[in-house]
PDB file of N, CA, C and O in Angstrom:
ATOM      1  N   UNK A   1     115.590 142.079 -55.353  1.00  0.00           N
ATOM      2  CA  UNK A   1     114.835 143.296 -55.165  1.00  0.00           C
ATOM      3  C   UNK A   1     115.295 144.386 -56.133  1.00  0.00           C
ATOM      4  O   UNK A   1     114.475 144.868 -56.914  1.00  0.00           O
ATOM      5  N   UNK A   2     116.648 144.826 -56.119  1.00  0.00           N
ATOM      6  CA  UNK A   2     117.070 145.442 -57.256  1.00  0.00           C
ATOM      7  C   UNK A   2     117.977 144.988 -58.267  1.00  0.00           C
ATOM      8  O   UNK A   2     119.006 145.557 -58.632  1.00  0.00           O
ATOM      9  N   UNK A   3     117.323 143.514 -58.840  1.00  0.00           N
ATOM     10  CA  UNK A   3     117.498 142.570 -60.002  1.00  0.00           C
ATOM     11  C   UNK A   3     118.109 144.109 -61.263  1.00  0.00           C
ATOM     12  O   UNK A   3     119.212 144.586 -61.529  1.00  0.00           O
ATOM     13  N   UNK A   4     116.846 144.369 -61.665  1.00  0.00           N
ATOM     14  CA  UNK A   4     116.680 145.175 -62.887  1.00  0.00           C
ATOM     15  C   UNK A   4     117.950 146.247 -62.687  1.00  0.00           C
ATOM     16  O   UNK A   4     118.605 146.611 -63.663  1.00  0.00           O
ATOM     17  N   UNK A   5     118.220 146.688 -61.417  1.00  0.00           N
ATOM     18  CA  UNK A   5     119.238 147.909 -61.848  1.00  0.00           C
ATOM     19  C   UNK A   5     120.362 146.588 -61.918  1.00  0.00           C
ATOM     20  O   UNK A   5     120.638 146.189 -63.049  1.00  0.00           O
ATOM     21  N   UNK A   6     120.968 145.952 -60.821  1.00  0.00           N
ATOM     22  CA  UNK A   6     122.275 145.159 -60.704  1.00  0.00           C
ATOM     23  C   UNK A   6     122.645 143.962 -62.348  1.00  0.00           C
ATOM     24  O   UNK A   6     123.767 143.479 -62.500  1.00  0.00           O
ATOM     25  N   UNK A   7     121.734 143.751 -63.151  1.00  0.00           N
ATOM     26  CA  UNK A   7     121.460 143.975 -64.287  1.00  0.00           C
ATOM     27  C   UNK A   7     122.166 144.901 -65.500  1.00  0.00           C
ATOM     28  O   UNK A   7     123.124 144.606 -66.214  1.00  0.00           O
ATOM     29  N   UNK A   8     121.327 146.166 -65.479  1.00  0.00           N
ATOM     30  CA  UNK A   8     121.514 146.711 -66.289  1.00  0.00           C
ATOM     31  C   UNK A   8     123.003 147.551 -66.025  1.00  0.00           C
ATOM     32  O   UNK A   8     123.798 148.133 -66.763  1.00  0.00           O
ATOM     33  N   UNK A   9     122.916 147.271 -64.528  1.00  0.00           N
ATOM     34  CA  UNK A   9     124.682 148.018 -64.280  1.00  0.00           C
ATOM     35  C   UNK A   9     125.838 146.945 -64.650  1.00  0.00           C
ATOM     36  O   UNK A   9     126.893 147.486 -64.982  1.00  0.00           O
ATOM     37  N   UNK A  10     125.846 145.414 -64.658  1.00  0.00           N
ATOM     38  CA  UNK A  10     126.412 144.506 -64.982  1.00  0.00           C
ATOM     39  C   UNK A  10     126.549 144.461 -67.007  1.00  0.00           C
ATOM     40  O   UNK A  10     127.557 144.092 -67.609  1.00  0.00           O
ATOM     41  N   UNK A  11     125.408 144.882 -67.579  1.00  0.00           N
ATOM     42  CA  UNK A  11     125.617 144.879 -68.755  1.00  0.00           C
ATOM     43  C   UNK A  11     125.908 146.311 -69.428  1.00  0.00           C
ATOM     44  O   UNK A  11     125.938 146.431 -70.653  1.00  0.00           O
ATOM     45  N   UNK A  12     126.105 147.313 -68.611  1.00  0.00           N
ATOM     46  CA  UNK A  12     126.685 148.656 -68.996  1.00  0.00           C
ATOM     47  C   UNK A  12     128.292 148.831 -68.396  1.00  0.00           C
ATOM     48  O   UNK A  12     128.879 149.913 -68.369  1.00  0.00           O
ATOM     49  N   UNK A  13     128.917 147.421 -67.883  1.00  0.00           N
ATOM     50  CA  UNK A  13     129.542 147.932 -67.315  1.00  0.00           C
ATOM     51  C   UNK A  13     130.901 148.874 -67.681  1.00  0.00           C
ATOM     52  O   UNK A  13     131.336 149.883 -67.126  1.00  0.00           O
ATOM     53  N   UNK A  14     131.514 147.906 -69.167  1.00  0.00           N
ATOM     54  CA  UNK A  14     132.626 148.339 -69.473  1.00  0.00           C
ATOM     55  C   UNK A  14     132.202 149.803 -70.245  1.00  0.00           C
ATOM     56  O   UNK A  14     133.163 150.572 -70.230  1.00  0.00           O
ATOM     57  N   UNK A  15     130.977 150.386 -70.927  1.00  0.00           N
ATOM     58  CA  UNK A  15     130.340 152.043 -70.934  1.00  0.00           C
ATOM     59  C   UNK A  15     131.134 152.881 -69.498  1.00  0.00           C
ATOM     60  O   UNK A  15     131.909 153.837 -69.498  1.00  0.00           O
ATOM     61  N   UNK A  16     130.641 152.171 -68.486  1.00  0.00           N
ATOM     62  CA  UNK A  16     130.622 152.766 -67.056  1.00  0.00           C
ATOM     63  C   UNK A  16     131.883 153.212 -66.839  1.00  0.00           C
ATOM     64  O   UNK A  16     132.241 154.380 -66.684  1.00  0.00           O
ATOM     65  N   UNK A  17     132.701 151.983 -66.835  1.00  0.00           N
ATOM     66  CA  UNK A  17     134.049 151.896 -66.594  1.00  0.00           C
ATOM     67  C   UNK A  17     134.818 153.549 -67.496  1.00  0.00           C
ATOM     68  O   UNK A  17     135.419 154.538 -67.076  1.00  0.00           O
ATOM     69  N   UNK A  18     134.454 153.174 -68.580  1.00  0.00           N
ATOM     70  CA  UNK A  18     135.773 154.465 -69.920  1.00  0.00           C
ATOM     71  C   UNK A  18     134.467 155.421 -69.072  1.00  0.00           C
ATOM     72  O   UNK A  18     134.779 155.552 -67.888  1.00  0.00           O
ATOM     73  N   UNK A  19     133.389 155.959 -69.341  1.00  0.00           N
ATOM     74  CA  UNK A  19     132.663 157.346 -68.837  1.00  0.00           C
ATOM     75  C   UNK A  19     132.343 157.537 -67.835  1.00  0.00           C
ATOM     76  O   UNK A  19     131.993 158.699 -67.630  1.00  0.00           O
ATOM     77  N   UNK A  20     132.275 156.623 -66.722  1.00  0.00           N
ATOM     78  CA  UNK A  20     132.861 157.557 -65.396  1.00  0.00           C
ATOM     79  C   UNK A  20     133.869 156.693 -64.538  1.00  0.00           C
ATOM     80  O   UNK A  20     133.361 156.166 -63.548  1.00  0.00           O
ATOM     81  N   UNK A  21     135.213 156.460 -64.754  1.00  0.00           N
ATOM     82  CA  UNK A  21     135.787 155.147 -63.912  1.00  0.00           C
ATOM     83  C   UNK A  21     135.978 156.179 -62.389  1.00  0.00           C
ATOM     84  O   UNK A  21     136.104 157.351 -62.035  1.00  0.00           O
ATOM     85  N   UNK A  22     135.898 154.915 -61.906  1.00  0.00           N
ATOM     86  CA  UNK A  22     136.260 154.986 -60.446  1.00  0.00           C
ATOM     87  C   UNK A  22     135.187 156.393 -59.568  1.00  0.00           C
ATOM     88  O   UNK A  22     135.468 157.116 -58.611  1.00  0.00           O
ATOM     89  N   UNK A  23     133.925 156.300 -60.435  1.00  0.00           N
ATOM     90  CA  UNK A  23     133.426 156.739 -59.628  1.00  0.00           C
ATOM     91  C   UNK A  23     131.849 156.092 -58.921  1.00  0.00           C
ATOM     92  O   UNK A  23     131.632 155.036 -59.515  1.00  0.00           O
ATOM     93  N   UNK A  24     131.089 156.276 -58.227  1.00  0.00           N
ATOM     94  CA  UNK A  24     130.112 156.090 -57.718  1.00  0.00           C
ATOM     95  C   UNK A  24     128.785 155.746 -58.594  1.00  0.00           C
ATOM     96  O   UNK A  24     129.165 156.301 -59.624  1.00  0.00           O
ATOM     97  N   UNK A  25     127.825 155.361 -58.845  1.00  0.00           N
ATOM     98  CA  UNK A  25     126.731 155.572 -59.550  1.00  0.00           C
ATOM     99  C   UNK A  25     125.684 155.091 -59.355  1.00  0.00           C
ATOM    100  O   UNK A  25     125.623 153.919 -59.726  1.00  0.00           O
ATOM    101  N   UNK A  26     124.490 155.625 -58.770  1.00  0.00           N
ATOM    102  CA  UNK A  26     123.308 155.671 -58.372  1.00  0.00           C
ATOM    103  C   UNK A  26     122.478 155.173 -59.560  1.00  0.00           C
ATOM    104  O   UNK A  26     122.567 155.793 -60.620  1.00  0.00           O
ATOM    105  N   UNK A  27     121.596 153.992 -59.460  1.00  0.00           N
ATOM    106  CA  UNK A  27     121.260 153.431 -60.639  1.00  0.00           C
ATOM    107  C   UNK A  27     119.466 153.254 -60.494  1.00  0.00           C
ATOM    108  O   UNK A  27     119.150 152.690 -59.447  1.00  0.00           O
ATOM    109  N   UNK A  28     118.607 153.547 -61.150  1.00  0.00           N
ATOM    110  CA  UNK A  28     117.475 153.066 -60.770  1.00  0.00           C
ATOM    111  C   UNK A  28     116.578 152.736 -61.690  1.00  0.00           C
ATOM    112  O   UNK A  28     116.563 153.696 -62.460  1.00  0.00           O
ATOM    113  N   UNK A  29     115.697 151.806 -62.121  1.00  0.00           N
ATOM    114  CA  UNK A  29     114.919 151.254 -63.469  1.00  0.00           C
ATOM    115  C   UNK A  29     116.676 151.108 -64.034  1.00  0.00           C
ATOM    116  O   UNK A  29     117.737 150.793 -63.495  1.00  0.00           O
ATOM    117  N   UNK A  30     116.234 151.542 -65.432  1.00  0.00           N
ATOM    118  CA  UNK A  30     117.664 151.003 -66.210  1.00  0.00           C
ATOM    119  C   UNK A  30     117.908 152.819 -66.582  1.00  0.00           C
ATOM    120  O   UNK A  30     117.690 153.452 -67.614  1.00  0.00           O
ATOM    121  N   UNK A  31     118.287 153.117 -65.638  1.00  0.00           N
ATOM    122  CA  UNK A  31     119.029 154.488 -65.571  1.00  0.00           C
ATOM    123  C   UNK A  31     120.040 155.354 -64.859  1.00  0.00           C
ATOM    124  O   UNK A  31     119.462 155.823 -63.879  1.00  0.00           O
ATOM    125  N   UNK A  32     121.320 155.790 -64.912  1.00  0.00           N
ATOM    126  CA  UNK A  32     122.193 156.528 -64.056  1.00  0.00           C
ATOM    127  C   UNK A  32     121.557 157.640 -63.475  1.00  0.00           C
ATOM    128  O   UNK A  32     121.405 158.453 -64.387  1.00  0.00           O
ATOM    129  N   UNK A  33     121.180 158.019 -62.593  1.00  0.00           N
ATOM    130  CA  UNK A  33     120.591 158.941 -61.551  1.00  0.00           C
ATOM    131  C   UNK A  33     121.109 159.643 -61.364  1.00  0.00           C
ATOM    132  O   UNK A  33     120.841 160.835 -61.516  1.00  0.00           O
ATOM    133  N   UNK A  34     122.347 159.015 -60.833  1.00  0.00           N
ATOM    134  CA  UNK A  34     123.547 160.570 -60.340  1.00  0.00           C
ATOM    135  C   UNK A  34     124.762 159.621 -60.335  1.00  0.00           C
ATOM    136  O   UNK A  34     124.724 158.396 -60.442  1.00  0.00           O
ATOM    137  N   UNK A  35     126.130 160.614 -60.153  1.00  0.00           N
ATOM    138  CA  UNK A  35     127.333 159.952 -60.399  1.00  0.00           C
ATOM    139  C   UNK A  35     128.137 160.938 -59.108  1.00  0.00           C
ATOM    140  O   UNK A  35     127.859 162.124 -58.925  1.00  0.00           O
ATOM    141  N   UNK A  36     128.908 160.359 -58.497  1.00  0.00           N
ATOM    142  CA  UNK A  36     129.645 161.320 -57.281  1.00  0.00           C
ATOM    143  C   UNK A  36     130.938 160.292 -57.179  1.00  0.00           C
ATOM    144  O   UNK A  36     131.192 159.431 -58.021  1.00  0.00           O
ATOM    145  N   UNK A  37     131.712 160.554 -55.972  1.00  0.00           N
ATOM    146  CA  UNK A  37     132.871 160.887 -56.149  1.00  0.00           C
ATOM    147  C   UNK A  37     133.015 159.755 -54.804  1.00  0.00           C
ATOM    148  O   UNK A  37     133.946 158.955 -54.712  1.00  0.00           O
ATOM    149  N   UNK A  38     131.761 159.892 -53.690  1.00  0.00           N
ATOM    150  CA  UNK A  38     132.211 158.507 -53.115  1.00  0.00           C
ATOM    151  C   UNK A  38     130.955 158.343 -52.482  1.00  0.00           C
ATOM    152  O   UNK A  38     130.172 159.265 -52.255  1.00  0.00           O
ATOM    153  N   UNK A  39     130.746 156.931 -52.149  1.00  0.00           N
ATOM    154  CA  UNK A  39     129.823 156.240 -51.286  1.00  0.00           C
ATOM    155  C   UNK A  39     128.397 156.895 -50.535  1.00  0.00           C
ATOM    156  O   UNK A  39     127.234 156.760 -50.915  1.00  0.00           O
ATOM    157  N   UNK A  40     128.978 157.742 -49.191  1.00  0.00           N
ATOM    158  CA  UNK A  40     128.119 158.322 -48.912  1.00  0.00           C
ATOM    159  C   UNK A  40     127.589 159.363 -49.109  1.00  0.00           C
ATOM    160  O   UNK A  40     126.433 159.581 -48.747  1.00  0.00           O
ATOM    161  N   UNK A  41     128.563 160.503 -49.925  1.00  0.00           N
ATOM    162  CA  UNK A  41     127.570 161.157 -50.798  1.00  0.00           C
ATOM    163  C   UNK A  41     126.564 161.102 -51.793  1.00  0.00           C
ATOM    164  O   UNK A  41     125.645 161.865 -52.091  1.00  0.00           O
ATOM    165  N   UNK A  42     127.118 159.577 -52.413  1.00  0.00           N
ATOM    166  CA  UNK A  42     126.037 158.885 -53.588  1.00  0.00           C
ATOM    167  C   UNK A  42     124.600 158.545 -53.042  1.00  0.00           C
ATOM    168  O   UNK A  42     123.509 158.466 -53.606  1.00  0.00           O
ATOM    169  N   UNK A  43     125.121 158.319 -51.343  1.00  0.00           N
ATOM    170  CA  UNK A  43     123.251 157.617 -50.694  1.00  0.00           C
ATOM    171  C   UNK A  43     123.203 158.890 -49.853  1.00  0.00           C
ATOM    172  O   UNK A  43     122.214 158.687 -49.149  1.00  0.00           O
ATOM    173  N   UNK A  44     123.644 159.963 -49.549  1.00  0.00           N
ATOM    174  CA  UNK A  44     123.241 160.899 -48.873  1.00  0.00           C
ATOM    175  C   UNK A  44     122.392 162.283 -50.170  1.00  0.00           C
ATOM    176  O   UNK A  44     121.305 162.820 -49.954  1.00  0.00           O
ATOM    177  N   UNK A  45     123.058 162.478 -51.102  1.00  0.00           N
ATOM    178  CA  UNK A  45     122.091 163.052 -52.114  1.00  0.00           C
ATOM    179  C   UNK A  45     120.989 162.410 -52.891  1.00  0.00           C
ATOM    180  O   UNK A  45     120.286 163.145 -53.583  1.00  0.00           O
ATOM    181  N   UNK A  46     120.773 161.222 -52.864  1.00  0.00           N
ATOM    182  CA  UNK A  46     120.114 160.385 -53.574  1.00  0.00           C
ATOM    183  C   UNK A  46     119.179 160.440 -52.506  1.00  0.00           C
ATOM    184  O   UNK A  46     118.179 161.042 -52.897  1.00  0.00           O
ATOM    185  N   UNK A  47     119.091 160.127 -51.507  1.00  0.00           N
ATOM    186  CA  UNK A  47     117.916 159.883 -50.378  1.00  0.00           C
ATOM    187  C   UNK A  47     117.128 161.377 -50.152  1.00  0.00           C
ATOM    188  O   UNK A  47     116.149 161.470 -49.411  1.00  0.00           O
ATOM    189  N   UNK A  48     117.570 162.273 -50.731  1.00  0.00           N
ATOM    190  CA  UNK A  48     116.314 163.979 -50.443  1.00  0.00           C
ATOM    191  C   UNK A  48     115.567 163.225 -51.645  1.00  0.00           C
ATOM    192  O   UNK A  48     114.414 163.326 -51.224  1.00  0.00           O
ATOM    193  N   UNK A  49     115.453 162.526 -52.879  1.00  0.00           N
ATOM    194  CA  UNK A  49     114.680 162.427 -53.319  1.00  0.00           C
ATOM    195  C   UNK A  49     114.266 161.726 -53.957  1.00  0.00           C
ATOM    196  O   UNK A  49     113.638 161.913 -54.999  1.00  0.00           O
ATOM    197  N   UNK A  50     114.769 160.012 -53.032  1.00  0.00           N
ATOM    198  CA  UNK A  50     114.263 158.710 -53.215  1.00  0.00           C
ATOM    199  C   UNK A  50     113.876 158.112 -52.143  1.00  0.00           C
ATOM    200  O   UNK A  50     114.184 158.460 -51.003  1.00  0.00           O
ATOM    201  N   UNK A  51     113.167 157.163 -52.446  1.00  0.00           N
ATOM    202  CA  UNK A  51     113.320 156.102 -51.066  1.00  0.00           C
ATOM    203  C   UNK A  51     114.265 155.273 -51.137  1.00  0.00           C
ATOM    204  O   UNK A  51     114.775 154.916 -52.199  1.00  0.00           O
ATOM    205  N   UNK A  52     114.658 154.810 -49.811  1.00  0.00           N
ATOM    206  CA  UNK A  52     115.509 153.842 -49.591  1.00  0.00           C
ATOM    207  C   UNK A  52     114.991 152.922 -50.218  1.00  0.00           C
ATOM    208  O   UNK A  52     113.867 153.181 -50.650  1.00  0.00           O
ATOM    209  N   UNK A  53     115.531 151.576 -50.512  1.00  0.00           N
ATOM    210  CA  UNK A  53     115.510 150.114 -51.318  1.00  0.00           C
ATOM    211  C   UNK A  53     114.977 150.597 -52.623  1.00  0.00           C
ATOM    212  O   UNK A  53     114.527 149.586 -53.163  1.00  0.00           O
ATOM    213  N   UNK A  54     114.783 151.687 -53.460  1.00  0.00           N
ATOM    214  CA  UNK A  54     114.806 152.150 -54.722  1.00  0.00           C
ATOM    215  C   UNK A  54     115.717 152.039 -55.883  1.00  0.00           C
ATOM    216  O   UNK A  54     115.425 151.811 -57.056  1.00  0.00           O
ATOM    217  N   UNK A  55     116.832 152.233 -55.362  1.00  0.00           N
ATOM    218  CA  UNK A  55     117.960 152.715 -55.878  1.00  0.00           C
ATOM    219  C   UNK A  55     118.777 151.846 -56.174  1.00  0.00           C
ATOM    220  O   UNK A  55     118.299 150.741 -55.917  1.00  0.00           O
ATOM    221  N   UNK A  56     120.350 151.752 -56.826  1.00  0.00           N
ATOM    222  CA  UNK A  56     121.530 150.837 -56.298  1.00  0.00           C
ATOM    223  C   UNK A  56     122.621 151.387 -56.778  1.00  0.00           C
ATOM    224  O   UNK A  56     122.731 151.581 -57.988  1.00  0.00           O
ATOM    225  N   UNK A  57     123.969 151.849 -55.560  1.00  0.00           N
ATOM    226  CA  UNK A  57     124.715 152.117 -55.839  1.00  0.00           C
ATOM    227  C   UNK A  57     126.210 151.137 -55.920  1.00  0.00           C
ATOM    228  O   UNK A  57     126.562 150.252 -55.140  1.00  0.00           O
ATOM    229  N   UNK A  58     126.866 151.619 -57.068  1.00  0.00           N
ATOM    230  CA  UNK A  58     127.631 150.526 -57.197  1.00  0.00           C
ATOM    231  C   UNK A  58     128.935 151.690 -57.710  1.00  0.00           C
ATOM    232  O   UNK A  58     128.667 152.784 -58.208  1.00  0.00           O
ATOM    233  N   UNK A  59     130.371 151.183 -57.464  1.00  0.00           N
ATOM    234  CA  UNK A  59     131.389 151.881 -58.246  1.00  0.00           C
ATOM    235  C   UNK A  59     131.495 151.400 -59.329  1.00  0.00           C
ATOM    236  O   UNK A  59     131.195 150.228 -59.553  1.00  0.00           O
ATOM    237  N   UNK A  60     132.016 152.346 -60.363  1.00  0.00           N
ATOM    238  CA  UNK A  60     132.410 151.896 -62.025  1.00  0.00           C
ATOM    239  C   UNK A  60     133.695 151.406 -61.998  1.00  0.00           C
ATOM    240  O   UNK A  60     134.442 151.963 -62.802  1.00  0.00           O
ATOM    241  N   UNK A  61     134.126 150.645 -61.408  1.00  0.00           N
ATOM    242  CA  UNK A  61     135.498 149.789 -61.831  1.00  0.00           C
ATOM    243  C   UNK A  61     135.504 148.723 -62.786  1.00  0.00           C
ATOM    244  O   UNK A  61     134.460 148.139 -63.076  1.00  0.00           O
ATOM    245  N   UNK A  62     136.648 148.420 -63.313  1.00  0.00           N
ATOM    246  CA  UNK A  62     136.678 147.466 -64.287  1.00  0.00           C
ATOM    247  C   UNK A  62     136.075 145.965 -63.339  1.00  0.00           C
ATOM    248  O   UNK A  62     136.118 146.098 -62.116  1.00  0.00           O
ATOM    249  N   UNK A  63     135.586 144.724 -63.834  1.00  0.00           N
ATOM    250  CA  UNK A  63     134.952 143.734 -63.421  1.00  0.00           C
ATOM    251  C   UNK A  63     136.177 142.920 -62.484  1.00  0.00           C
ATOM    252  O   UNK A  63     136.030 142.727 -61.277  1.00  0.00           O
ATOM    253  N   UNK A  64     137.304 142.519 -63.191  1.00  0.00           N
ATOM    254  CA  UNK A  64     138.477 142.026 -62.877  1.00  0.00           C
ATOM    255  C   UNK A  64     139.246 142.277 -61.550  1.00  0.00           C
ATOM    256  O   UNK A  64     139.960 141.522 -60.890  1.00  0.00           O
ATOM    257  N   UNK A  65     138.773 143.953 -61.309  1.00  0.00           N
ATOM    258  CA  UNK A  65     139.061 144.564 -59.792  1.00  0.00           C
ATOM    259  C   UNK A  65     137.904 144.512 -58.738  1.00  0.00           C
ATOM    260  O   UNK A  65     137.973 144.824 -57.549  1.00  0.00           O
ATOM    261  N   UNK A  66     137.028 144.134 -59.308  1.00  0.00           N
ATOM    262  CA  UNK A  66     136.195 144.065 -58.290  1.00  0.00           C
ATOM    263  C   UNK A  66     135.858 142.479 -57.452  1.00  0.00           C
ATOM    264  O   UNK A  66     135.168 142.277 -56.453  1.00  0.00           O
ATOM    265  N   UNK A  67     136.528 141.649 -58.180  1.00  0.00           N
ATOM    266  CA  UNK A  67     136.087 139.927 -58.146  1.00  0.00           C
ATOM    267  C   UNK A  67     136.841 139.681 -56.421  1.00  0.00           C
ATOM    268  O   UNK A  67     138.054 139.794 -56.248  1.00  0.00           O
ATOM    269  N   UNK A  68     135.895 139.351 -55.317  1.00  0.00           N
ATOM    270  CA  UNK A  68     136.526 139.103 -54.255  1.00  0.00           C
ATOM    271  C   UNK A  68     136.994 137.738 -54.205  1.00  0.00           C
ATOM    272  O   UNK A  68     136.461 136.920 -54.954  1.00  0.00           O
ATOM    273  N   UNK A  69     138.062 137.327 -53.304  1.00  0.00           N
ATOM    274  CA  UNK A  69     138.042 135.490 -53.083  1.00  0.00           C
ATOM    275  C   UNK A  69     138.427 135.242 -51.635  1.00  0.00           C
ATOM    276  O   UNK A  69     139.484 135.564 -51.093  1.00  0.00           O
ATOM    277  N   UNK A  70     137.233 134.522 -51.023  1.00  0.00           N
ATOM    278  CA  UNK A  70     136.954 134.674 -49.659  1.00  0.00           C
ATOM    279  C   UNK A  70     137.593 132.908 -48.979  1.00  0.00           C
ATOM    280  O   UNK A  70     136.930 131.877 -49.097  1.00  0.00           O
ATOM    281  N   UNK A  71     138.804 132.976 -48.389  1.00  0.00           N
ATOM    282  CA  UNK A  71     139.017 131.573 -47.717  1.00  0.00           C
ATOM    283  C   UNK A  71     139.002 131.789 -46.272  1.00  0.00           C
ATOM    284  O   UNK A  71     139.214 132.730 -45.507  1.00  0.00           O
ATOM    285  N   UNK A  72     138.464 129.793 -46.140  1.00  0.00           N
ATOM    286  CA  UNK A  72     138.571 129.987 -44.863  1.00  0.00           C
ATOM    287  C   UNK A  72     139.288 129.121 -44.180  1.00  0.00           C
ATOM    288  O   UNK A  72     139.530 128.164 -44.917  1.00  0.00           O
ATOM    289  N   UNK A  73     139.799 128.969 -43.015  1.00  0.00           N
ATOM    290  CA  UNK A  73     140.792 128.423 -42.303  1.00  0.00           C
ATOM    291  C   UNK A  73     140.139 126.871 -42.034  1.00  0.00           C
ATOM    292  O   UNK A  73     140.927 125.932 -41.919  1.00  0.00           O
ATOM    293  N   UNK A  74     138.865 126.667 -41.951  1.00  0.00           N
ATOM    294  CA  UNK A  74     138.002 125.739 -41.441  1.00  0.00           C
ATOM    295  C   UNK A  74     138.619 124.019 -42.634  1.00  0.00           C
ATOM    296  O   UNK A  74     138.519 123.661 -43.808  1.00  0.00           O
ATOM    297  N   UNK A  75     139.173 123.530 -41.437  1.00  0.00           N
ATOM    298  CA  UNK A  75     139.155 121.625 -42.053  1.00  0.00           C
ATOM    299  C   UNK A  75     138.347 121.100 -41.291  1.00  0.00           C
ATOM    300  O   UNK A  75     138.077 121.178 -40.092  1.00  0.00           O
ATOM    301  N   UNK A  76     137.744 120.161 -42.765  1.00  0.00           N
ATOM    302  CA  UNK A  76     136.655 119.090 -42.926  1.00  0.00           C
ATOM    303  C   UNK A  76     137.609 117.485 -42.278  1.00  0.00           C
ATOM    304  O   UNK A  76     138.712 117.014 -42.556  1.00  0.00           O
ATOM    305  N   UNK A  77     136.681 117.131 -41.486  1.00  0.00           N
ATOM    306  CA  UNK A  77     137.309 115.666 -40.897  1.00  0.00           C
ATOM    307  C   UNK A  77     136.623 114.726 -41.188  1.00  0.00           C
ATOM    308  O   UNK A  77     136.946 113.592 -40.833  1.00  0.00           O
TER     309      UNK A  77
END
């Protein structure tokens, strides 16, 4: 659904990272919208003058910090 921004935020990322690290960024078509400081201020100012599922917010961290690794306790018999 928001292919095109998660995209263009994946191939801007290391831009993102050096000009705004560690902060917030509201992304929509292939454009930065707004930039804030955390989470729900990024979807609480963004929503007076978007719709919801429009948008996508993501933090500017380097790629390397963001990579999760999810285990699970579960054995196969």
């Amino acid at each position: 659904m928001l292919d095109k921004e998660y995209h263009f935020f994946q191939n801007n990322l290391k831009k993102f990272v050096k000009e705004f690290p560690n902060k917030f960024l509201v992304i929509k078509g292939e454009k930065v919208i707004g930039v804030y400081e955390n989470e729900v201020t990024a979807y609480e100012e963004t929503l007076k003058n978007n719709d919801i599922g429009t948008f996508l917010i993501q933090k500017s961290i380097p790629e390397e910090e963001s990579v999760q690794t999810f285990q699970s306790r579960v054995i196969f018999r």
